[in-house]
N, C-alpha and C positions, 0 to 999 in steps of 0.2 A: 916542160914536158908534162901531160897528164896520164893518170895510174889509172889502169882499170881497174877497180876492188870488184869483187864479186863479195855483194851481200848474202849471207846463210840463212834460210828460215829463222835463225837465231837471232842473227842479227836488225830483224824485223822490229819495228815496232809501231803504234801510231807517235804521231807526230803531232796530229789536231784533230780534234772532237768534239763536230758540233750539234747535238741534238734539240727539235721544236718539238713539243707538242700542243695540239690543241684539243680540250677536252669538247665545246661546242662556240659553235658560231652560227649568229642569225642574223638575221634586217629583215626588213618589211618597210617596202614604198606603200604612201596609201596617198588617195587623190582626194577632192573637195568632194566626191560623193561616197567615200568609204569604201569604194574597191579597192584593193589592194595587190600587190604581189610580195611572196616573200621568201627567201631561201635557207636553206640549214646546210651547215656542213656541222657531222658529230663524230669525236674520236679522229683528229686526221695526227701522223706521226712523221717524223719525215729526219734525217740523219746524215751528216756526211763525215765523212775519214778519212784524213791522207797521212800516208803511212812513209817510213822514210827512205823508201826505195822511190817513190815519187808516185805510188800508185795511191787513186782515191775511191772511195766507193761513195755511193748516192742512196738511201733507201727512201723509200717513201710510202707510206701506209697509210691507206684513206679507209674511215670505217663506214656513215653512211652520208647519203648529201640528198637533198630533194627540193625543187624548188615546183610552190604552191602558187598558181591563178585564181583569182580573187577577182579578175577584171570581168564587167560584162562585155557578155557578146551575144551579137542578133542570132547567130547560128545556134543550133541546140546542140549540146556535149553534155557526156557525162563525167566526162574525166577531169580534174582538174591541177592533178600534175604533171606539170609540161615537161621534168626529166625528173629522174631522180639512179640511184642505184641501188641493187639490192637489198631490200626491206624485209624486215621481218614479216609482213605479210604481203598477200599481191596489192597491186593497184587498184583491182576492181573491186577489193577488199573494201579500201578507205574510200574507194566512192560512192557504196554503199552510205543512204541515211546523211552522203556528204560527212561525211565523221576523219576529218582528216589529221586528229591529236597523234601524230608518228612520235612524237616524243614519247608520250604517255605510254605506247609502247615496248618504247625502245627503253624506258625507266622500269619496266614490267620486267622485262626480258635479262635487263643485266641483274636486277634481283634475284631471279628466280636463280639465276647461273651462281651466285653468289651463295646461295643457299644450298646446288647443290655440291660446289666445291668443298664448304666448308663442312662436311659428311665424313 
């Protein structure tokens, strides 16, 4: 015979805890004429939980990711990031002058944050 036990909030707990993080990730293809492509993922977080009522949770937290064209093309563009997400500034920012150092940025940005936490 099997018992139904009814588990209490009390009775809860986790069971397994797995947490990644990754502070940054890059590559860059480059061909025999120096064009290149190459992408970034920065800050991703990601989480999972199973609890001993059998329930699991999943998180996952991406901070930013952008992948940069470096190939030519006969077409004229001025853009030359092909996706990216939310950036500390716009896109048509960094296409300006072609200045596309996001990191440099994004090293700017957590500083200044750093700075003014610790207030």
């Amino acid at each position: 015979t099997s018992s139904n036990v009814s588990l209490t909030e009390d009775d809860l707990f986790d069971k397994f805890h797995f947490s990644l993080s990754l502070q940054q990730f890059s590559f860059k293809i480059t061909n025999n004429k120096g064009e290149s492509i190459e992408a970034h993922l920065v800050s991703a977080i990601t989480s999972s939980t199973r609890r001993t009522d059998g329930s699991s949770t999943l998180r996952i937290r991406m901070g930013y990711f952008w992948i940069l064209d470096h190939l030519h093309s006969d077409l004229p563009r001025r853009q030359r990031l092909v996706a990216h997400s939310w950036l500390p500034r716009s896109a048509s920012y960094y296409s300006e002058n072609d200045n596309y150092d996001i990191l440099k940025g994004l090293v700017g940005q957590e500083s200044s944050e750093k700075t003014v936490d610790s207030k």
